[in-house]
C-alpha positions as MATLAB code, in Angstrom:
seq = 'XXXXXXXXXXXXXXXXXXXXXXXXXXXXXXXXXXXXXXXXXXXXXXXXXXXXXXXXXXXXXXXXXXXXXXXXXXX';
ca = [
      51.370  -33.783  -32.939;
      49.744  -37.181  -31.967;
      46.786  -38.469  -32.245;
      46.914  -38.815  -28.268;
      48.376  -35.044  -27.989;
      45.382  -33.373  -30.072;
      42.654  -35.521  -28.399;
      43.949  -34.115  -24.934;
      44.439  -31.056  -26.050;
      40.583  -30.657  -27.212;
      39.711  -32.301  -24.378;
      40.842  -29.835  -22.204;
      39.856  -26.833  -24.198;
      36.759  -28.325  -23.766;
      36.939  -28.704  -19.719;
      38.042  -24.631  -20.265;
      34.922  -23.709  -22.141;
      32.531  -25.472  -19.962;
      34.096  -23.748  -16.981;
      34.392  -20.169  -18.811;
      30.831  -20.252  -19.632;
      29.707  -21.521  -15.704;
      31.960  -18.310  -14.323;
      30.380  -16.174  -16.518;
      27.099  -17.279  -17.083;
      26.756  -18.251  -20.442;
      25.812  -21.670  -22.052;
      29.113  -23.844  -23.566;
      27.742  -22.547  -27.065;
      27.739  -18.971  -25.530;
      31.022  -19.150  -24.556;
      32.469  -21.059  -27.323;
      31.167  -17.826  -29.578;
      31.935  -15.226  -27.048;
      35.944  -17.084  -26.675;
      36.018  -16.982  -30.652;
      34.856  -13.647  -31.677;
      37.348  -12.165  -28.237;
      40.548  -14.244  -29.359;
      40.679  -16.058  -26.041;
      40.431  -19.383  -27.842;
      43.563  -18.522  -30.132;
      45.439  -17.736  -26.752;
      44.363  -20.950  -25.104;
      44.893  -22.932  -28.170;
      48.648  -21.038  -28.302;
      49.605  -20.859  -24.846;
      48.631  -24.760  -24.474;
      51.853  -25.613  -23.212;
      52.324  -23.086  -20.535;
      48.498  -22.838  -19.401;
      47.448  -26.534  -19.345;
      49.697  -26.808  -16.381;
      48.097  -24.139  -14.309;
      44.636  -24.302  -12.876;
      41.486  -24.319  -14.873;
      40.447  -21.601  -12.818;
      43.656  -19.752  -13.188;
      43.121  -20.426  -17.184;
      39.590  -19.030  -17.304;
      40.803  -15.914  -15.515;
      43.674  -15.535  -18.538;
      41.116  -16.485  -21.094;
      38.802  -13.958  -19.226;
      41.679  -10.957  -19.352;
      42.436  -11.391  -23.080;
      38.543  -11.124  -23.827;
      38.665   -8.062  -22.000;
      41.526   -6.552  -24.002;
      40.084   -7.555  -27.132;
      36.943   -5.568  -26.276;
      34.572   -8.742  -24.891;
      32.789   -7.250  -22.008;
      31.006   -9.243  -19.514;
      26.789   -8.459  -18.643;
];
C-alpha cells in the first residue's frame, strides 16, 4: 500500500468515527473506544474497499450493526 493509499484510508476512517460518534452521541474518543472494544473498526478497516464507496451514512449504519452483534449496545 502507498503512502497516498494509507493516508486516505485513515483519513476516512477518521471522517467515519467523527460521524459514528455525532449519530450516536458520543465524543470521537468515545467512539473510537466504543468501535474498538465492538470490532466495528476491524470491519471498516477490512471492508475498506467495498464500504469506502458507499455513503458515510450507509457505513456508520454497518459499523453500527456489527457493534450490535458483537454485544455494543447503544444508551
Amino acid at each position: 500500500m502507498s503512502k497516498r493509499e494509507l493516508n486516505n484510508r485513515i483519513e476516512y476512517m477518521v471522517l467515519c468515527i467523527g460521524d459514528f460518534a455525532l449519530q450516536h452521541a458520543m465524543t470521537p474518543s468515545e467512539a473510537f473506544a466504543f468501535l474498538e472494544r465492538y470490532r466495528g473498526l476491524s470491519f471498516l478497516d477490512e471492508c475498506y474497499d467495498v464500504e469506502h464507496t458507499q455513503s458515510v451514512q450507509r457505513v456508520v449504519d454497518d459499523m453500527s450493526e456489527v457493534c450490535m452483534r458483537n454485544g455494543g449496545v447503544f444508551a
